[in-house]
N, C-alpha and C positions, 0 to 999 in steps of 0.2 A: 452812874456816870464813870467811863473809865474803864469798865468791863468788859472784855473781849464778849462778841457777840457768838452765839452760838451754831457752831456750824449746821447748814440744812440738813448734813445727812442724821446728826445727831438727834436734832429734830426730827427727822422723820421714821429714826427710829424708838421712840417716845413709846413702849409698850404698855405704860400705864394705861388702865379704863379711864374715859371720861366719866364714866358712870358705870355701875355695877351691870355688868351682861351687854354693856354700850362698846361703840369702837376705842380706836386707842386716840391717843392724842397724833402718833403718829398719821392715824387713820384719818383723822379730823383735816388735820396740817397739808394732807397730801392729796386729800378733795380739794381744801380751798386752793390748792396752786393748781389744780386741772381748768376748774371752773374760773379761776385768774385768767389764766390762756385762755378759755373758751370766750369769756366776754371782752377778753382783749378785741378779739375778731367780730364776734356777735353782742356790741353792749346794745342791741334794741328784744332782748329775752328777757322779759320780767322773773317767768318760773325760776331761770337761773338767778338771777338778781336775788331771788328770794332765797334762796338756797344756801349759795354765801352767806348770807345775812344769817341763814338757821346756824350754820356752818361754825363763823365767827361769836355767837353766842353760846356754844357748846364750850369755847373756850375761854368766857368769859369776858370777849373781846369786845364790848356792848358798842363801843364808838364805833370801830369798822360795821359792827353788826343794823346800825344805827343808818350806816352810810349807805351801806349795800342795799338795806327793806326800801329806804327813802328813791332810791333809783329806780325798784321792784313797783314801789309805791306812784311814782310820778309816771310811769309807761302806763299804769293801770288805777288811776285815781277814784276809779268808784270800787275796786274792792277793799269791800270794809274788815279785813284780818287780816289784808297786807298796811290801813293802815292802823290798826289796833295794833299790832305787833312792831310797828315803827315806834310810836309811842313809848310804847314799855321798855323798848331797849334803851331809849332817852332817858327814860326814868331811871332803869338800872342803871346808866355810865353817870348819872349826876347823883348816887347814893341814894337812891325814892325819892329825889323832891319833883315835882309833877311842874315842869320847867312851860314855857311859851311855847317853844317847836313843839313838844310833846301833846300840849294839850290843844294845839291846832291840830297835830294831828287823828287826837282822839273825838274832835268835832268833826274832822273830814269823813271816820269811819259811822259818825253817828248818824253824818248825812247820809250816808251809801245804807247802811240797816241800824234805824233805831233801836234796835234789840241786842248790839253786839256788844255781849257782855264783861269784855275785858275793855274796850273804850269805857262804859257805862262805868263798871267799877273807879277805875285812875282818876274821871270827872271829877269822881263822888269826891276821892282821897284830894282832890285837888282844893273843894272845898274845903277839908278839912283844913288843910294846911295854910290855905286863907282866913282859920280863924270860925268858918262858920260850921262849926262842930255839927248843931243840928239841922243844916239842910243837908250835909253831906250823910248821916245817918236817913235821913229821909230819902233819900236819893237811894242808899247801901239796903233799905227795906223794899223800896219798889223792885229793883233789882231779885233780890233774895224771891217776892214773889213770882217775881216769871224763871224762876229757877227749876229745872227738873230735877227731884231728888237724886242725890247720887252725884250730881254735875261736879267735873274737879276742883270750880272754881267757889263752891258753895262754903268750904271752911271759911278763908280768908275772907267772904263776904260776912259770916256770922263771926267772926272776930273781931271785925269791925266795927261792927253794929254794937256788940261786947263792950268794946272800948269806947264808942263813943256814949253810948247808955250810961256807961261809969264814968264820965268826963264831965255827965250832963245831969248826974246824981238821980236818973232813971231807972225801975229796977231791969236789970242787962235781958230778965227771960220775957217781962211784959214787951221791950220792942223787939225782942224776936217773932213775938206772938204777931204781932201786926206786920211783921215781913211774909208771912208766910200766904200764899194763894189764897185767895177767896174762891167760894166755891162753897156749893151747901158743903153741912156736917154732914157727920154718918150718922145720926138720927134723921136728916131730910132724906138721906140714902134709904136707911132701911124705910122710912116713911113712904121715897114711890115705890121700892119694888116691892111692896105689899100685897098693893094696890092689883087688880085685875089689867092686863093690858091695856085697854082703850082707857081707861081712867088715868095709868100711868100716860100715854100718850098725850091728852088732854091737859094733865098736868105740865108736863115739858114745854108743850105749846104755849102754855100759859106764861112760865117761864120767860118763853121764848121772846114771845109777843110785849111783856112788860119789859125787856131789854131793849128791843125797837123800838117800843114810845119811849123811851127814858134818852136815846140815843139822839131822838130827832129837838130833842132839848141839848144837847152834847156835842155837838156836829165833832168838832175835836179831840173828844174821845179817843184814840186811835185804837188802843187796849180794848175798850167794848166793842169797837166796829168790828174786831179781829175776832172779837167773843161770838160776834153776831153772826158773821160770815162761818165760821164753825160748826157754830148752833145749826145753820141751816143745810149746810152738807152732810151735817147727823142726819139729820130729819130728809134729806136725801133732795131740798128741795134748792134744787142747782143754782136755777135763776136769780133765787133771793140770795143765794149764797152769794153769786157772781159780784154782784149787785152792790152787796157789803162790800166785798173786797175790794172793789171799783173805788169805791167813798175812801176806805183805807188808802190803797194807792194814793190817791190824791193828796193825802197826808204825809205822806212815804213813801214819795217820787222813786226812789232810789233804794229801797229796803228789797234786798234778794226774799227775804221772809216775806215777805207781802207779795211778792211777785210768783214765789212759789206755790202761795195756796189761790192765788187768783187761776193759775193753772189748774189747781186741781178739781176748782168747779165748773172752770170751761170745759174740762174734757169729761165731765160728768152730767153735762148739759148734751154733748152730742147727740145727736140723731143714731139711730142703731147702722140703717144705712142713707146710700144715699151720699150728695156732695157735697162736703164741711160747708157750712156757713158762712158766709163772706163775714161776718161779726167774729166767730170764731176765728180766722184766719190775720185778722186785724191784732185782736184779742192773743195770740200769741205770739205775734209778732212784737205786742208790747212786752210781753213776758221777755223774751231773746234778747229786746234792746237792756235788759235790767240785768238778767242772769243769762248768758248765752248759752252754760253749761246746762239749764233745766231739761230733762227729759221727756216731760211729758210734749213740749213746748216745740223740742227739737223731732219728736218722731210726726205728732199731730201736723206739721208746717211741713216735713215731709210727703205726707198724703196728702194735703191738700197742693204738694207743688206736682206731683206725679196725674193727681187728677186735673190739673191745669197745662198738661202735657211739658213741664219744665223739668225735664229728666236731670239734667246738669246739677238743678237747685237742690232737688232728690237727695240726687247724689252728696252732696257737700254737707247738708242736716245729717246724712244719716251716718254715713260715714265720723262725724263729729260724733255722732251718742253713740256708736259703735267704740270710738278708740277710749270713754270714758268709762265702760262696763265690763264688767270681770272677764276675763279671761273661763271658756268654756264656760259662762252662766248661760240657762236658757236665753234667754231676754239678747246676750249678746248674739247665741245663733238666729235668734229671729230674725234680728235687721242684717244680718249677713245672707241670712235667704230673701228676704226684702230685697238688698243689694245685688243679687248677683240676679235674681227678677229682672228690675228694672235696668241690669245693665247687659243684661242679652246674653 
């Protein structure tokens, strides 16, 4: 209090790194006043919204950063990392403690994809700090399971896990052990590819088919249905696949993960030729209402709106999965020849 404030240009020339090989502080400072003015004009732009909010967390600014995601967040309330990342900047401007706003909003992300593992983790931490040490460690090991090795968030998950094992006078490497994927060992590994082909096949099916009875005991399940819908797109066998994922969805109204691999067995169920399925067309038009950015979702909805002579709708799907893919990748010259097709 008392302190002259510092002048902007001073600020903006701030040549300190935010971070080693990052912009400068000035860099930082002089995006958030562009994108100021820009949603001065435009505050119905979530991607900006979001921006800011990355923007002001660079600079440790968690409350503005907090404000900006939450505005990013309420334009687009079913993406679950705009609100996982509202969350966490709450948690950061209140020192880690895992506050009310914050953990509304890590249920809001949990609803949009059960799987989003920065909501998932903060939950976890929230029990803790409630006192319930071992559901939040239960919580910190289911998590660690559906982890891919290598994932950035996997430390802080098994340090936790660490900490609360020692909190809870458990030895810290047995509940790692029980975080970690199931899934046969590698003696069941080397055990089917031993085996002659059709014997290993027969076995997987086996596999397969004991997951399916075990399931329709499980309806709830969400984790096995997801296992099951997998299992059957290995096995190449679409319909079942679809099928599982359907059952998931229903569990998981709102999970982009669920809604992405429901895609991938519809469009693996297609007919070689011939005109899409009125079920398939239904089928990824569920997919769109969930994730509108999917691909497979957005080109297959395309063909079927061009063989329904709907050029315009065409146009608008494909044009969308065109502005989302690389620059010169094949994939993006295809629907650009797609597009200039269908538009004469």
């Amino acid at each position: 209090p008392g302190m002259p404030d510092q002048p902007m240009a001073e600020r903006w020339a701030d040549d300190r790194p935010v971070f080693e090989g990052g912009p400068t502080f000035g860099d930082v400072r002089r995006m958030i006043a562009r994108f100021e003015q820009t949603l001065a004009e435009q505050p119905h732009n979530a991607e900006n919204w979001a921006t800011l909010a990355g923007a002001y967390a660079l600079l440790e600014q968690y409350g503005q950063a907090a404000e900006a995601m939450a505005r990013a967040a309420a334009l687009e309330p079913l993406n679950a990392e705009r609100q996982s990342l509202l969350g966490e900047f709450l948690v950061l401007g209140s020192g880690g403690v895992v506050n009310d706003r914050a953990a509304e909003a890590f249920r809001a992300a949990i609803a949009a994809d059960p799987f989003q593992p920065v909501a998932r983790f903060y939950l976890a931490l929230a029990r803790a700090q409630d006192g319930d040490v071992a559901g939040a460690m239960a919580d910190w090991q289911a998590l660690l399971a559906d982890t891919p090795p290598g994932a950035p968030w996997e430390p802080m998950v098994t340090e936790q896990i660490t900490r609360a094992a020692t909190e809870l006078g458990i030895d810290p490497n047995e509940a790692l052990a029980q975080g970690q994927p199931s899934g046969p060992s590698q003696e069941d590994v080397e055990a089917i590819t031993s085996l002659p082909e059709d014997e290993q096949m027969a076995m997987i099916r086996g596999m397969v088919d004991g997951l399916a009875a075990r399931l329709e005991d499980e309806p709830d399940n969400l984790e096995g249905w997801l296992r099951l819908a997998q299992s059957y797109a290995i096995l190449g066998e679409w319909e079942l696949s679809r099928s599982a994922y359907l059952h998931a969805l229903k569990l998981a109204p709102n999970s982009t993960t669920v809604a992405d691999g429901f895609a991938n067995s519809v469009s693996g169920s297609l007919p070689q030729e011939g005109l899409m399925p009125e079920q398939a067309v239904e089928d990824f038009a569920t997919v769109l209402s969930i994730n509108p950015t999917n691909e497979q979702a957005l080109y297959y909805s395309g063909v079927a709106a061009t063989q329904a002579g709907d050029t315009a709708r065409a146009i608008t799907l494909w044009t969308t999965l065109r502005d989302q893919l690389d620059e010169g990748s094949r994939e993006r010259q295809f629907i650009e020849q797609r597009l200039d097709e269908i538009s004469g």
